[in-house]
N, C-alpha and C positions, 0 to 999 in steps of 0.2 A: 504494500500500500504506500501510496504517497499524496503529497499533497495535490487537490485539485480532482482528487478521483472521487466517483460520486458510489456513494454507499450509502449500506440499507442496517438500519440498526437491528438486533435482534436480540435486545436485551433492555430490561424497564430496570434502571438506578432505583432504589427507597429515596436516596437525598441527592440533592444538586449540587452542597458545597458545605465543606466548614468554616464557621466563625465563631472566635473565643471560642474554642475546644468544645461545640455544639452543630451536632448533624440539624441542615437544615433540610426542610422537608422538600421532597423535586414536585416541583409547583406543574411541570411540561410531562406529559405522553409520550415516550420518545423511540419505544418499540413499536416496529412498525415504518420505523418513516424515513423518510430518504435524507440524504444530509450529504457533506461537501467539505470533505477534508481538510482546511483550512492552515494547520499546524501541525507542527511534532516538535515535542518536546525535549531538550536533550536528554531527557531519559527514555525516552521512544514510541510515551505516547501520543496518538494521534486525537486533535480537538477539533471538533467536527462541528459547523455551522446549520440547522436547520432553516430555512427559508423561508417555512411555512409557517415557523412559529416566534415570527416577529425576528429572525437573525440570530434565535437565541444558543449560543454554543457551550457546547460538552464535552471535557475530556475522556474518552473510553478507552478498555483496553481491546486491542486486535479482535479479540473472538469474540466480541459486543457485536463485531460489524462483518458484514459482506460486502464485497465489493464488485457493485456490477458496471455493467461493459459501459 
């Protein structure tokens, strides 16, 4: 995978992100929906932009995502 490739998530997060050492809850539906590789991180994961849901992006790991043609 790289950046720019469009991929299909296949995995629903419980939380979006922490703050002050507190799982915040994932507000977004995000199995299921296409998205758009955006970044990698230098630790290798990849953050992936939905489009549909206002631009809102995710960092996941590899086997969250499919990547189609």
């Amino acid at each position: 995978m790289k950046v720019g490739d469009l991929v299909k998530c296949i995995f629903q997060p419980k939380t979006s992100r922490v703050e002050n050492d507190i799982a915040i809850r994932m507000e977004h539906k995000i199995k299921g929906e296409l998205g758009i590789i955006v970044s990698i991180s230098s630790y290798g994961t990849p953050k992936v932009m939905f489009p549909q849901l206002g631009g809102y992006e995710h960092p996941l790991a590899y086997t969250a995502l499919e990547v189609l043609a």
